[in-house]
C-alpha positions in Angstrom: 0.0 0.0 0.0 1.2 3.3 -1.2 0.3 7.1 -0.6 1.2 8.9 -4.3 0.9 12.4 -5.3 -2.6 12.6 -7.9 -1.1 13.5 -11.4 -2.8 14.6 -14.6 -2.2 11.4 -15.7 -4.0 9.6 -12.4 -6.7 12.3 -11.8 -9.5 10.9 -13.9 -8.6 7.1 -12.0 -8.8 8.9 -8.8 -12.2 10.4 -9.3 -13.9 7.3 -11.1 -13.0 5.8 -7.3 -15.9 7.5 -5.9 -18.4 6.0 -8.7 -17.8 2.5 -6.9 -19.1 3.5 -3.1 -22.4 1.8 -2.1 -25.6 4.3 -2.6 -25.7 4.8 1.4 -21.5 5.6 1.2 -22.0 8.3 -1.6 -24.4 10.0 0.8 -22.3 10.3 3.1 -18.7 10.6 1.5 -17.9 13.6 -0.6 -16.6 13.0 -4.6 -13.0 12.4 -5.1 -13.2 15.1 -8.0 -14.9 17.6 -5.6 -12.3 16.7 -2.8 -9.4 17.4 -5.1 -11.3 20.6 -6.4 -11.5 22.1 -3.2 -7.8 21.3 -2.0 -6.3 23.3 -4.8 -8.4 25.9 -3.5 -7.1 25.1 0.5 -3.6 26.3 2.0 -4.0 23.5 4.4 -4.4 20.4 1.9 -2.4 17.0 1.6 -4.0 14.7 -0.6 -2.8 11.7 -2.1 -3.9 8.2 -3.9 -4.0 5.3 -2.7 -2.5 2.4 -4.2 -1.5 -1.2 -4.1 1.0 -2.6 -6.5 -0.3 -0.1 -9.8 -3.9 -0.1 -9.0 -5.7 2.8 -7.0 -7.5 1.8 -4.5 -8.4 5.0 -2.9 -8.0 8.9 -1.7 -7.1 10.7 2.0 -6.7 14.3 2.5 -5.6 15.7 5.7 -6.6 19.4 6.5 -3.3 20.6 8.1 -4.0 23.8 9.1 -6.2 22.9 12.3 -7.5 26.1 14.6 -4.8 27.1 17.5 -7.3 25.5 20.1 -7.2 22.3 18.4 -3.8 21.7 18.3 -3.4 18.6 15.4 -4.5 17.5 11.7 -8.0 16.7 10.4 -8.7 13.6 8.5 -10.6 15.8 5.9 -11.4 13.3 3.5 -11.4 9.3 3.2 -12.6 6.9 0.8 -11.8 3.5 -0.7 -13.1 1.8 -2.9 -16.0 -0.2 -2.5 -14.7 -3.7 -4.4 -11.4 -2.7 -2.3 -13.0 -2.3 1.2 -12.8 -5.1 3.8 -9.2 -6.0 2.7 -7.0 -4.0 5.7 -6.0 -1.2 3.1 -8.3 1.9 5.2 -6.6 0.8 8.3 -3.1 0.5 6.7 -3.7 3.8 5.0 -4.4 5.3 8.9 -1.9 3.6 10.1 0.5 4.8 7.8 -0.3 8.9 8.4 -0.3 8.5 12.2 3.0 7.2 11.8 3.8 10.1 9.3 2.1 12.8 11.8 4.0 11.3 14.8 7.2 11.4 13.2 6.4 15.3 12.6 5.9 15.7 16.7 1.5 15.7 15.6 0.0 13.7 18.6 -4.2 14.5 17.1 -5.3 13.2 14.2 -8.9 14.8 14.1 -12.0 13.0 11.6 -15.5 14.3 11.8 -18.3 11.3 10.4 -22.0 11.5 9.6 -23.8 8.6 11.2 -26.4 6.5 10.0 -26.5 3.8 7.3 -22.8 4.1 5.1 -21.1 5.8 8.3 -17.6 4.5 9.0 -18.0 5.4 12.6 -17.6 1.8 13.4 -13.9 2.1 11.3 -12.8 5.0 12.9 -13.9 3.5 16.3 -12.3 0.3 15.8 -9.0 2.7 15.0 -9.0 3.9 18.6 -10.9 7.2 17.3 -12.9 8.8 20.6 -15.6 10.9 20.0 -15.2 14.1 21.3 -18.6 15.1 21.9 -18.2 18.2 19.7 -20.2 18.3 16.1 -17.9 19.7 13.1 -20.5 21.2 9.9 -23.5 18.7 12.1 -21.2 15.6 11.8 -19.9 13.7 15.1 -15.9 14.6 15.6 -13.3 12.3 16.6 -9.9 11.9 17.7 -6.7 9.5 17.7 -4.4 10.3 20.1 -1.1 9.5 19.0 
């Protein structure tokens, strides 16, 4: 499993990911495209692909510009893909940036989720994710301590 930088060449790949959620998923996770939009528009963004061996598998971006009274990195976006899910690659790809973040001196890694059906609450929980008990946009925040 590999984190790579989204290319002109890999773009279109990326965003076709999102196409293969389950209906309840797409509800609840944002569009790869729109994702990738909206970082080139953000100061804060890391985004990346995620892939094992030369096929994508799926997308993370972190927001890295977190308020001063949150000190720490938001899990801004997640996805993979739905005939990828199931297979350890989400929890590798978590594993993977905490180590990242922790090697950087970041002990927070911040994710807000929607519940309901399609929620990856029970992911993040099984992660070691708490909830904090604050709501980020009307979605449930949570955080891995580091």
């Amino acid at each position: 499993m590999e984190l790579r930088r989204i290319t002109a060449d890999t773009v279109y790949e990326v965003c076709k990911l999102s196409d293969t959620l389950s209906s309840d998923q797409r509800k609840v996770v944002a569009d790869n495209g729109i994702s990738i939009a909206e970082a080139h528009f953000s100061d804060a963004a890391w985004f990346r692909a995620i892939y094992v061996d030369e096929q994508a598998v799926g997308f993370v971006m972190l927001e890295l510009g977190m308020d001063a009274d949150e000190p720490g990195v938001s899990l801004w976006r997640f996805m993979i893909a739905g005939p990828h899910q199931g297979k350890g690659y989400g929890r590798q790809t978590i594993e993977q940036l905490a180590a990242l973040l922790k090697e950087r001196g970041t002990t927070l890694l911040y994710t807000s989720y929607v519940r309901g059906p399609g929620s990856p609450e029970g992911f993040y929980r099984s992660l070691g994710f708490e909830t904090t008990g604050n709501l980020v946009d009307g979605e449930t925040e949570a955080v891995l301590r580091m």
